[in-house]
VEXDREN-2710 file (C-alpha; in Angstrom, 1 decimal):
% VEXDREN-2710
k/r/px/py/pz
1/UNK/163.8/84.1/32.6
2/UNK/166.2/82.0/30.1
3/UNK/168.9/82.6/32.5
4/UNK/166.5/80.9/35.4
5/UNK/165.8/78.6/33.3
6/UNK/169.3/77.5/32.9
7/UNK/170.6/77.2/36.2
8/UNK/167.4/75.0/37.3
9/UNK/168.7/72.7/35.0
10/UNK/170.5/70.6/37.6
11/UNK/167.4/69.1/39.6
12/UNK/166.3/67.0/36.2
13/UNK/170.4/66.2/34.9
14/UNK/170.1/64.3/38.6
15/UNK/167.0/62.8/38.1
16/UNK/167.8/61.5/35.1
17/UNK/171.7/60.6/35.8
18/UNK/170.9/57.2/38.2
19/UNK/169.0/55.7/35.5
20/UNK/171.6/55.8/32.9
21/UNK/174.3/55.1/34.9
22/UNK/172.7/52.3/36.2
23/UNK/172.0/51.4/32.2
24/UNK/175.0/52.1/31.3
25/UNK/176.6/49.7/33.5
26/UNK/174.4/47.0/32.9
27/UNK/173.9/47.9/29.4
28/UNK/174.7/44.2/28.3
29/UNK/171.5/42.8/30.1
30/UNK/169.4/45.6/29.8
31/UNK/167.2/47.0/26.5
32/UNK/167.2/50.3/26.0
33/UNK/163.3/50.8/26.1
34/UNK/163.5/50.0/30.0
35/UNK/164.6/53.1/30.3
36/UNK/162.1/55.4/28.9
37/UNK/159.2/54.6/31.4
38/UNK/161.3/55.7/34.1
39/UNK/163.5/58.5/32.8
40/UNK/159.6/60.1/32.6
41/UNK/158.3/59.4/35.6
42/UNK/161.7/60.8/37.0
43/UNK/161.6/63.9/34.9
44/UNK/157.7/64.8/35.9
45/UNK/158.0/64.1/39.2
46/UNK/161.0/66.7/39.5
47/UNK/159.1/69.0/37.8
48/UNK/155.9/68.9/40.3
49/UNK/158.3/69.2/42.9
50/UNK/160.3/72.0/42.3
51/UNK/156.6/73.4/41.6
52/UNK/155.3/72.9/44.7
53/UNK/158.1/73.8/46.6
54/UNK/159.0/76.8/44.9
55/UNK/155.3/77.8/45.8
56/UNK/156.5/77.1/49.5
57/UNK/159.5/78.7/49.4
58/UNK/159.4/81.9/46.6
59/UNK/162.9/81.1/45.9
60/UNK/163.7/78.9/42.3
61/UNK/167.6/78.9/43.2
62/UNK/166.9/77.3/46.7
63/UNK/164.2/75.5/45.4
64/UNK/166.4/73.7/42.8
65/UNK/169.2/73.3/44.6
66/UNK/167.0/71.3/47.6
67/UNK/165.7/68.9/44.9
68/UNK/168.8/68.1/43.7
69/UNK/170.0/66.9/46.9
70/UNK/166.7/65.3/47.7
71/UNK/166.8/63.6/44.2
72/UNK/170.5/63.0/44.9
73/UNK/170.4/61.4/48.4
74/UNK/167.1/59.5/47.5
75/UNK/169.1/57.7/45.1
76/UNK/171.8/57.0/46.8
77/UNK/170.2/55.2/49.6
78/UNK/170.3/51.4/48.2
79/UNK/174.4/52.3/47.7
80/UNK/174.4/53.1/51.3
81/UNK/172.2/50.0/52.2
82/UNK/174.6/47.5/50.1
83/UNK/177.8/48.8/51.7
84/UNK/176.0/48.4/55.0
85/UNK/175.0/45.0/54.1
86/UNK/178.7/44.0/53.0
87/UNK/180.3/45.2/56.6
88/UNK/176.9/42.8/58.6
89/UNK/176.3/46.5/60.3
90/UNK/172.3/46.2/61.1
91/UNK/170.3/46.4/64.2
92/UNK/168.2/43.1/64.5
93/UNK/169.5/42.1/61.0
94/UNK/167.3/45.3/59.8
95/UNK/169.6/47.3/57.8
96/UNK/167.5/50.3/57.2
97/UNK/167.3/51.2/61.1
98/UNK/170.8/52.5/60.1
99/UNK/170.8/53.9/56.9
100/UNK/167.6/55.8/56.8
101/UNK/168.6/58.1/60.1
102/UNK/171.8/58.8/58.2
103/UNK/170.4/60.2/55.2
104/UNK/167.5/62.1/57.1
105/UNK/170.9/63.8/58.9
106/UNK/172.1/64.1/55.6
107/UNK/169.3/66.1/54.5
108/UNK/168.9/68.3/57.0
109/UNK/172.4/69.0/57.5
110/UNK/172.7/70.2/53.4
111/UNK/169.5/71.6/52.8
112/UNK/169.4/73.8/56.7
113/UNK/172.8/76.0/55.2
114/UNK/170.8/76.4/51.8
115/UNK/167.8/77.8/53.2
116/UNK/169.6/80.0/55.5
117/UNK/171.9/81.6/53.2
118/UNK/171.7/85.2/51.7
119/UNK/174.4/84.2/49.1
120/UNK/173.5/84.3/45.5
121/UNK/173.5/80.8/44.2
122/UNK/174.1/81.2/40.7
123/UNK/176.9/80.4/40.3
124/UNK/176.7/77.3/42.0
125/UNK/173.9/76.4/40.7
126/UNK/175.9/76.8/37.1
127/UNK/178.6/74.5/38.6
128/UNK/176.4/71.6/39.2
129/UNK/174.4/72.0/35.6
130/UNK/178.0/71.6/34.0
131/UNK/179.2/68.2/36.4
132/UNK/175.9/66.3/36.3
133/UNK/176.0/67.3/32.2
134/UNK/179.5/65.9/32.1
135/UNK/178.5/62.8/34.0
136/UNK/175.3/61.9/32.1
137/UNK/177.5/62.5/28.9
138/UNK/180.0/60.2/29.8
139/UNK/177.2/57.5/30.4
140/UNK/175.8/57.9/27.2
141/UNK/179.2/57.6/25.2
142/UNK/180.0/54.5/27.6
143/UNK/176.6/52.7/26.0
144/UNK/177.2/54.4/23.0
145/UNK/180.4/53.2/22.6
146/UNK/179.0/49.4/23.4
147/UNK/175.8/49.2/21.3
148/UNK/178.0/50.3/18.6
149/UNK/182.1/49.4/18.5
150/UNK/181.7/46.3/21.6
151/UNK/181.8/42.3/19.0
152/UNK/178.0/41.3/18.0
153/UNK/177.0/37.7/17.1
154/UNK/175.8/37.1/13.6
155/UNK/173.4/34.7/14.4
156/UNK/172.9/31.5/11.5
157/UNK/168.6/31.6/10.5
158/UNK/168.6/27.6/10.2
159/UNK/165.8/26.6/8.9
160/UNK/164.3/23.2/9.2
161/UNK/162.6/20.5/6.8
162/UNK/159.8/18.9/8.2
163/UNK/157.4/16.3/6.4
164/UNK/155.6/16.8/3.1
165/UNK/152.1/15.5/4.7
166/UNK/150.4/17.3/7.2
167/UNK/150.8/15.4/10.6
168/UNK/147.3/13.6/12.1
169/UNK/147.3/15.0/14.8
170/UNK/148.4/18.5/16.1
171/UNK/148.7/18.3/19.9
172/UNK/149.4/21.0/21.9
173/UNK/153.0/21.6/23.2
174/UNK/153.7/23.5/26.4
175/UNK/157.5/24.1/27.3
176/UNK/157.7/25.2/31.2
177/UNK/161.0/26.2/32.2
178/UNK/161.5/26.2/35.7
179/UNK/164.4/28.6/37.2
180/UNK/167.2/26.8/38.5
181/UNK/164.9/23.6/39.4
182/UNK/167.3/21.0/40.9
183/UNK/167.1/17.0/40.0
184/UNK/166.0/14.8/42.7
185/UNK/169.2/13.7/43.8
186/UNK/170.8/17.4/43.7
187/UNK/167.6/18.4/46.0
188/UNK/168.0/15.2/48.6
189/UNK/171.9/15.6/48.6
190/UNK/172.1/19.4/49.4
191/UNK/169.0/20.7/50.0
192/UNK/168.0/17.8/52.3
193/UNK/164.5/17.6/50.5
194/UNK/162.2/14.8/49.3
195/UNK/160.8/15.4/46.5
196/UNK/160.0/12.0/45.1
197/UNK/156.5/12.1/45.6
198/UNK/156.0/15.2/43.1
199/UNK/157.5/12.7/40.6
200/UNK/155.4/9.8/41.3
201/UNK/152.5/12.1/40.6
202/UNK/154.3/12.9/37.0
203/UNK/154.8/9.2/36.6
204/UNK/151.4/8.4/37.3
205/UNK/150.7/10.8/35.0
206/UNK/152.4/9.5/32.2
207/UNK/155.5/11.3/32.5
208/UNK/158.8/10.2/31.3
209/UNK/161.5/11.4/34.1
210/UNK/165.0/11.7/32.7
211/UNK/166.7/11.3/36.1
212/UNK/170.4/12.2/34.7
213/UNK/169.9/14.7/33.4
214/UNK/172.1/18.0/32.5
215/UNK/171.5/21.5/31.3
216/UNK/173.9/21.9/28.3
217/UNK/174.3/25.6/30.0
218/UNK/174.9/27.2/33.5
219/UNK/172.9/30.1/32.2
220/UNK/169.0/30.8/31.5
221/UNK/169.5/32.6/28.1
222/UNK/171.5/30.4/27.0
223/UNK/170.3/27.4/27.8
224/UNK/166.8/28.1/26.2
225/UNK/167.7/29.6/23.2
226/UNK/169.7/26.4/22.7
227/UNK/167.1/24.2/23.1
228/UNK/164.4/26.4/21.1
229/UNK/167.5/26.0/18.1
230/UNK/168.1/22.6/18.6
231/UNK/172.1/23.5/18.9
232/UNK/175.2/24.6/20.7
233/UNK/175.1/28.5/20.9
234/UNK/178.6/28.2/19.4
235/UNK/177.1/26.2/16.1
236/UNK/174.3/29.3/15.2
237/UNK/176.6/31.9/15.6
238/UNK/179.9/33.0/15.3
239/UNK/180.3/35.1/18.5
240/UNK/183.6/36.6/19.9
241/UNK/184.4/35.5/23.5
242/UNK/184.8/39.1/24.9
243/UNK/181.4/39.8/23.7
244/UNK/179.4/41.0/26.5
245/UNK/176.0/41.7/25.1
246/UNK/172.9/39.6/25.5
247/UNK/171.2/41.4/22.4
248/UNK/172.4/38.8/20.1
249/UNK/171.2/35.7/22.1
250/UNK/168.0/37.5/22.7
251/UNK/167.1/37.5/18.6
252/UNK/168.6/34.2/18.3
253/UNK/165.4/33.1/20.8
254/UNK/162.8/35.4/19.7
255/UNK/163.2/34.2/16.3
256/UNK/163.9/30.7/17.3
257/UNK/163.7/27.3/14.8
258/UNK/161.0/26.0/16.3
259/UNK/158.3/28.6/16.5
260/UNK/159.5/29.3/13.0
261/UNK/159.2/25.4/12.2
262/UNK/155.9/25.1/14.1
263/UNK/153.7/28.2/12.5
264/UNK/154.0/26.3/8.9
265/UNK/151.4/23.6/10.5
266/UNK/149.1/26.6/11.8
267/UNK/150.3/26.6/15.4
268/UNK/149.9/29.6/17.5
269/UNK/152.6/30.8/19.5
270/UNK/151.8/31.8/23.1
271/UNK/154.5/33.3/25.6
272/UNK/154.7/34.8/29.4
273/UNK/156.4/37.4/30.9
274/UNK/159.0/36.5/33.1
275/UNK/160.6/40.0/34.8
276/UNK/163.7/39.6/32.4
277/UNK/163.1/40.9/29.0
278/UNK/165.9/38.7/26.9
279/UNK/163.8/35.7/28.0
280/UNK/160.6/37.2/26.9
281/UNK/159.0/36.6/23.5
282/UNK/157.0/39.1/22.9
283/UNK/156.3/39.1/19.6
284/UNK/154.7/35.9/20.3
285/UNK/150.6/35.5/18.8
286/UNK/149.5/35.1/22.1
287/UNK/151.4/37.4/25.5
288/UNK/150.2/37.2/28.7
289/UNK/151.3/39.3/32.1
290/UNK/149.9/40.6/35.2
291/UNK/148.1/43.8/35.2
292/UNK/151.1/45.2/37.1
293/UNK/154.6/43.6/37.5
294/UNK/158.4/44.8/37.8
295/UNK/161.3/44.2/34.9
296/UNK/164.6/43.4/36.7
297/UNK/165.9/46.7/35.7
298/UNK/162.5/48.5/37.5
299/UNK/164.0/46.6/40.6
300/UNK/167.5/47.0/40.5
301/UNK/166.3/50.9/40.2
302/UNK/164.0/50.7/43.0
303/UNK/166.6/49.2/45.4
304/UNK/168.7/51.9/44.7
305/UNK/166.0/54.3/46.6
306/UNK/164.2/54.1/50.0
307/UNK/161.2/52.5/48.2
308/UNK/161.3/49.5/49.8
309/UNK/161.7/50.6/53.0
310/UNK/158.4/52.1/53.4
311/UNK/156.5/49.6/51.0
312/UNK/157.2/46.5/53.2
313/UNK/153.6/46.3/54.4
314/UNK/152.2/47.2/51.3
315/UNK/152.0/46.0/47.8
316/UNK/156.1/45.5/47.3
317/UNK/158.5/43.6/45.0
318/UNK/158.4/40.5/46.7
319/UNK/154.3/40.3/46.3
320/UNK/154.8/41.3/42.3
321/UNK/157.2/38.8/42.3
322/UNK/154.9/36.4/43.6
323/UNK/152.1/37.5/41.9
324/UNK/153.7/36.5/38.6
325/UNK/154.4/33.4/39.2
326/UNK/151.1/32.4/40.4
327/UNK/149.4/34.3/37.4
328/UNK/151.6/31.9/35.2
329/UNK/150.6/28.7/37.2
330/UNK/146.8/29.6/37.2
331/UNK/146.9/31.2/33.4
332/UNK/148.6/27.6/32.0
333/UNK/145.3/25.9/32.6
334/UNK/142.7/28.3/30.9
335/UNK/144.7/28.9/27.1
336/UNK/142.0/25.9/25.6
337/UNK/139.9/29.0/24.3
338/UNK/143.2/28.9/21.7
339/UNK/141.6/26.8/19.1
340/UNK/144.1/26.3/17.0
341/UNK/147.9/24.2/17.7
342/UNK/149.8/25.9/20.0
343/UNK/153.2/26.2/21.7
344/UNK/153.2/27.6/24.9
345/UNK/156.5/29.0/26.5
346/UNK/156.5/29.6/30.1
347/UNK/159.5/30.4/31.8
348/UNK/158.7/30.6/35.7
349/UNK/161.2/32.5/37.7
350/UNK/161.3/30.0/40.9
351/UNK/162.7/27.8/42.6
352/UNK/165.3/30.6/41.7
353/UNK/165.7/33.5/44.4
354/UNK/164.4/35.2/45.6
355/UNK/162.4/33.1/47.8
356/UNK/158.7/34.1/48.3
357/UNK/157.4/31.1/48.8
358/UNK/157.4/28.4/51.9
359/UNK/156.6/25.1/51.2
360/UNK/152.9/25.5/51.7
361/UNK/152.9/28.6/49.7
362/UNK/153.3/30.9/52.4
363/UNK/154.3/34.5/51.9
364/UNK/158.1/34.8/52.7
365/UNK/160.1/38.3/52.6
366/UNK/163.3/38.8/53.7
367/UNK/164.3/41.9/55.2
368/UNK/166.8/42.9/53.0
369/UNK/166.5/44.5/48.6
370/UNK/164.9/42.3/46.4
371/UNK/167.1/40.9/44.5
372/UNK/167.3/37.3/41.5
373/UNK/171.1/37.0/43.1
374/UNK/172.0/33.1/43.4
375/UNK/175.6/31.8/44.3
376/UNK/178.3/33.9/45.6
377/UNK/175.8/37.3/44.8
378/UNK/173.9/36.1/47.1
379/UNK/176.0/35.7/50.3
380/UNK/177.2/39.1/48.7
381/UNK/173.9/40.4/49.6
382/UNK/173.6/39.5/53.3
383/UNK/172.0/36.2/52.8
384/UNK/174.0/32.8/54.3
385/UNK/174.1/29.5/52.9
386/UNK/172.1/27.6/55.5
387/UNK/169.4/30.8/54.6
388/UNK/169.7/29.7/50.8
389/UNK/169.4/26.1/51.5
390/UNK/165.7/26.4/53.5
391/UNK/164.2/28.7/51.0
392/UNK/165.2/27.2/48.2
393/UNK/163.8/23.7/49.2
394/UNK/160.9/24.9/51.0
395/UNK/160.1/27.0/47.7
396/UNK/160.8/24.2/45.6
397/UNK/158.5/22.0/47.6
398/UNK/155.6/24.6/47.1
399/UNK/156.7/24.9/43.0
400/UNK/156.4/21.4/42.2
401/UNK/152.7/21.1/43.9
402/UNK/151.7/23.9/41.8
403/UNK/152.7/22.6/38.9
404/UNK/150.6/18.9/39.9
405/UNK/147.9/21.1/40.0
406/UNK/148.5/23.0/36.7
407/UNK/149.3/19.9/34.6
408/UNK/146.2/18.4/35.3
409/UNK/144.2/21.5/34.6
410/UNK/146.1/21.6/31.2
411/UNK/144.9/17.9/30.8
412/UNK/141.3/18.2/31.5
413/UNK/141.4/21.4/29.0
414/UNK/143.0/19.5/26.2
415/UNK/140.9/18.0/23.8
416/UNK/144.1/16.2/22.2
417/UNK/146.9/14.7/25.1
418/UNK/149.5/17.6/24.9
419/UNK/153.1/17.2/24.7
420/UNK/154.5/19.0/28.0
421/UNK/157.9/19.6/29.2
422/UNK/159.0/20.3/32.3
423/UNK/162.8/21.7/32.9
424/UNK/165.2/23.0/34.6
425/UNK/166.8/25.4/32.6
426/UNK/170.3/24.9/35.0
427/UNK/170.0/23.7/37.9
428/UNK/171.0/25.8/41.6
429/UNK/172.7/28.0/42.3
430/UNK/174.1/27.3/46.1
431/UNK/177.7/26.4/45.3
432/UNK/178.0/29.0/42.6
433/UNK/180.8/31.4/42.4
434/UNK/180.5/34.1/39.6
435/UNK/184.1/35.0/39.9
436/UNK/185.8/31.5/40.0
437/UNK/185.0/28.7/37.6
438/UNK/187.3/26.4/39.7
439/UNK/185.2/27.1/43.2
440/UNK/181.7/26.3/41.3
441/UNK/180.3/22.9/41.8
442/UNK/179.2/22.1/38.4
443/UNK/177.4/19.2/39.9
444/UNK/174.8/20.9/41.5
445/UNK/174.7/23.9/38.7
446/UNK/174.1/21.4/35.5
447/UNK/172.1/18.6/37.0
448/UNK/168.4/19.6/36.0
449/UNK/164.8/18.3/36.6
450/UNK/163.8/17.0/32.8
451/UNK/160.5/15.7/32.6
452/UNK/158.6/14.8/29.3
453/UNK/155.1/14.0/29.0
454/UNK/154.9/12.9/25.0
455/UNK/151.7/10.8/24.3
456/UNK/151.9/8.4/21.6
457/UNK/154.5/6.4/22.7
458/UNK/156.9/9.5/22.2
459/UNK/158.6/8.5/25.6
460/UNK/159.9/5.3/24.3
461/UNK/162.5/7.5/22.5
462/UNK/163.5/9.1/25.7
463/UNK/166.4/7.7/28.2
464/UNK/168.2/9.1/31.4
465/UNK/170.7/11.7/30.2
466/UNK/168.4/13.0/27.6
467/UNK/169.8/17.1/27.8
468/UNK/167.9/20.1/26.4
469/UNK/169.8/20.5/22.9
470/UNK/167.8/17.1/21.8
471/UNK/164.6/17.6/23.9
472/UNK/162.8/19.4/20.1
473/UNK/164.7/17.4/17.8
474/UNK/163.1/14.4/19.7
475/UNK/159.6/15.8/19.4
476/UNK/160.3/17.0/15.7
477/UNK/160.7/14.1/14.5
478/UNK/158.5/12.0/16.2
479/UNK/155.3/14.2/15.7
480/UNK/156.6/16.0/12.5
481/UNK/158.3/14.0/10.6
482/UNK/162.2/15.2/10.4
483/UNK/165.0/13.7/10.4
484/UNK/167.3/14.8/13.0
485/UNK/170.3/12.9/14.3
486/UNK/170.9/13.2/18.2
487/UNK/173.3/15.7/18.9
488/UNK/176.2/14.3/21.8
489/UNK/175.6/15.6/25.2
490/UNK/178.3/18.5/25.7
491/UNK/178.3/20.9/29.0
492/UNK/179.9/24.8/29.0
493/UNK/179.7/27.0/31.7
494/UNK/180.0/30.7/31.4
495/UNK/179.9/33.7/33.6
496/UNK/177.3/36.6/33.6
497/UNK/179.6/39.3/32.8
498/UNK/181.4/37.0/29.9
499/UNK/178.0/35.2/27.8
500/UNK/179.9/33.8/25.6
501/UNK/183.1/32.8/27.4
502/UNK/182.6/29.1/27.1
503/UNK/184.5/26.6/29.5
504/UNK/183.5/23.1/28.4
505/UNK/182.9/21.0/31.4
506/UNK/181.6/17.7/29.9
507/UNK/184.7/15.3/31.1
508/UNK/184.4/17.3/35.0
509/UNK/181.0/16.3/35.1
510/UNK/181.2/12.6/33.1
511/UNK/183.7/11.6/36.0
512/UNK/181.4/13.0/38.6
513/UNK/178.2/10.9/37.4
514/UNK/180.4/8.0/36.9
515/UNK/182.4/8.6/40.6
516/UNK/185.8/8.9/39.2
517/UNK/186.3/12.3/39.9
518/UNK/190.1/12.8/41.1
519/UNK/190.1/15.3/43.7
END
């Protein structure tokens, strides 16, 4: 019975082998808890399967060595569907009409010679317990090897000094980060999109709109955790540039200045989830999420199977997607049962692919993986340019309306006028290239919707090129009492697989704004 045991090893080393190499190749944007959830659904859904079909079949060697290969190819189908996708080889621009009558031929053609067979298959059976052993091993020692030897940030704790006096008034602050949400003349230029009426209804509102605006980052992470710190990433923390991993940044926000600053006066802190766990605080007082929603990781994993393929009618990732970000719009509005001060984070995964939204808030699903790709990943992922131009302004159209209709529900609920900021965290990501610095217009990637709403005759301290590094200190010291000076506007763009790689773009984009860009 051991020796069974033993060589019906295999089926679970290949259910489990796809989720940790797809960890530990990604291992410096992913947390190692995403994991668990589905090494366990992997591991009990193997086991009911070899049950049942060993029930069918009276045969554990077969048995096993079947769900192996079904495990195997079922995993292997998004691999199949990418390298379709990068040759354009689809019938009706539906990629899965190829692939999926492959691997069915696959199947049959591999697991046909097993059944037949009056071979013992112990031996191989032994043969693939030892390669899928050595292959998850080598996957462990890979993260291993990074969590532990790869440069980490030591992060500075800065504190801050606020007032000795209590303030008079404690108004409620929302920060709403908008995904890759454009400024107006970005969206009019290359997105051929008037949006001005969205912020006439801000003005009219009382907003301040700082219409020159840039993101002091190309990147979400970094970008926010700057602004939550009041300060260049390179100021809080001594990182390496060949540091690749996220973790560091991550802390840096979750224990950010100004919560820290802000919970001395009593405020409650109050986050949302987002789908990417380094931008989600939640150790926050107050966490909200759907019932049900997807961590990137959940989708990367889920594109790498014939999932989506049969869920397009149904429930998919492209409804949980949008599911989220409605939650978030409609959830904004009801937080007044909060009594006490708080700061509300919200970072809202749109105008940012994918696009689920048209502009009237119609559903929109394109027939290809889900996927947050922007730039040169997305053309790598079968999508053009003129594709990304229409959904991303018709989804920005349908973004700013819902936000119209969520600021004034947070108005009516607010017994006190709320401080509110509405920002672009970078701004699109159409001329984007990953790869190449040089073939990236930094233009379009830094220039940001910035909108403050700060009652009291905070907006007088505003002005057009206000950037997100100041955006706190601003609001510090006008409702808190600090003392901070304004920090000078600088710019750094850095790649995804290099965090903290910074290239310092601040005199490419000052000759841009002021047109004396040498070409």
């Amino acid at each position: 019975m051991k020796y069974i045991t033993i060589n019906i090893l295999h089926p679970f080393l290949v259910a489990v082998f796809p989720i940790l190499f797809l960890f530990s190749h990604n291992i410096s944007e992913v947390n190692a808890s995403q994991t668990i959830f589905p090494l366990i659904l992997n591991l009990v859904a193997t086991l009911i399967l070899l049950v049942l079909l060993n029930f069918i079949l009276k045969d554990i060697l077969k048995t096993a060595l079947i769900v192996s290969t079904l495990i195997f190819l079922f995993y292997s189908y998004g691999h199949l569907l990418n390298f379709a996708i990068s040759l354009n080889f689809s019938i009706n621009d539906n990629y899965n009409l190829i692939i999926f009558p492959f691997i069915v031929i696959i199947l049959f053609s591999i697991i046909l010679p097993i059944l037949k067979t009056k071979r013992n298959l112990t031996k191989l059976s032994h043969f693939l317990n030892i390669i899928f052993a050595l292959l998850i091993s080598f996957q462990l020692l890979q993260a291993g090897y990074f969590r532990f030897f790869s440069p980490k940030a030591e992060a500075v704790q800065a504190t801050i000094d606020g007032s000795v006096n209590m303030p008079s008034h404690l108004p409620d602050i929302f920060y709403l980060i908008l995904d890759g949400f454009g400024r107006d003349d970005i969206l009019r230029d290359i997105y051929h999109i008037d949006n001005s009426d969205f912020l006439n209804e801000l003005r009219k509102r009382g907003f301040y709109i700082a219409d020159s605006s840039h993101s002091n980052y190309g990147t979400t992470l970094s970008s926010i955790t700057s602004a939550f710190n009041l300060d260049y990433i390179h100021r809080l923390a001594d990182i390496p540039p060949d540091t690749h991993d996220l973790t560091s940044l991550s802390i840096m926000l979750a224990n950010n200045r100004v919560f820290r600053f802000l919970k001395q006066y009593g405020y409650k802190s109050v986050a949302f989830e987002s789908g990417n766990k380094f931008t989600e605080l939640d150790s926050a007082d107050y966490y909200f999420a759907p019932e049900f929603s997807l961590s990137e990781f959940e989708n990367f994993l889920i594109n790498l199977t014939p999932i989506p393929f049969f869920v397009q009618s149904g429930k998919n990732q492209f409804d949980i997607h949008r599911d989220r970000i409605e939650y978030v719009f409609n959830k904004l509005g009801e937080l007044h049962y909060i009594e006490e001060p708080k700061i509300v984070f919200a970072p809202i995964i749109s105008p940012h692919p994918p696009f689920v939204f048209g502009r009237n808030g119609e559903k929109i699903q394109r027939n290809r993986p889900f996927s947050y790709g922007d730039g040169n990943h997305y053309n790598d992922q079968g999508g053009s340019d003129e594709e990304y131009i229409k959904g991303y302004g018709d989804q920005c159209l349908y973004i700013s309306q819902r936000l119209i209709e969520t600021i004034d529900r947070i108005f009516e609920n607010s017994k006190e006028p709320p401080i509110i900021i509405l920002q672009g965290d970078h701004g699109p990501g159409l001329g984007v290239n990953w790869e190449k610095a040089s073939e990236t217009d930094m233009h379009e990637r830094f220039s940001i919707l910035n909108a403050y709403h700060l009652p009291r005759q905070g907006n007088e301290l505003l002005n057009p090129s206000i950037t997100p590094i100041n955006s706190f200190r601003i609001i510090l010291n006008r409702y808190f009492g600090t003392d901070f000076e304004m920090l000078p506007n600088y710019f750094f763009f850095t790649w995804i697989s290099q965090p903290y790689r910074f290239i310092d773009i601040t005199d490419h984009l000052r000759e841009i704004e002021s047109g004396t860009e040498v070409k």
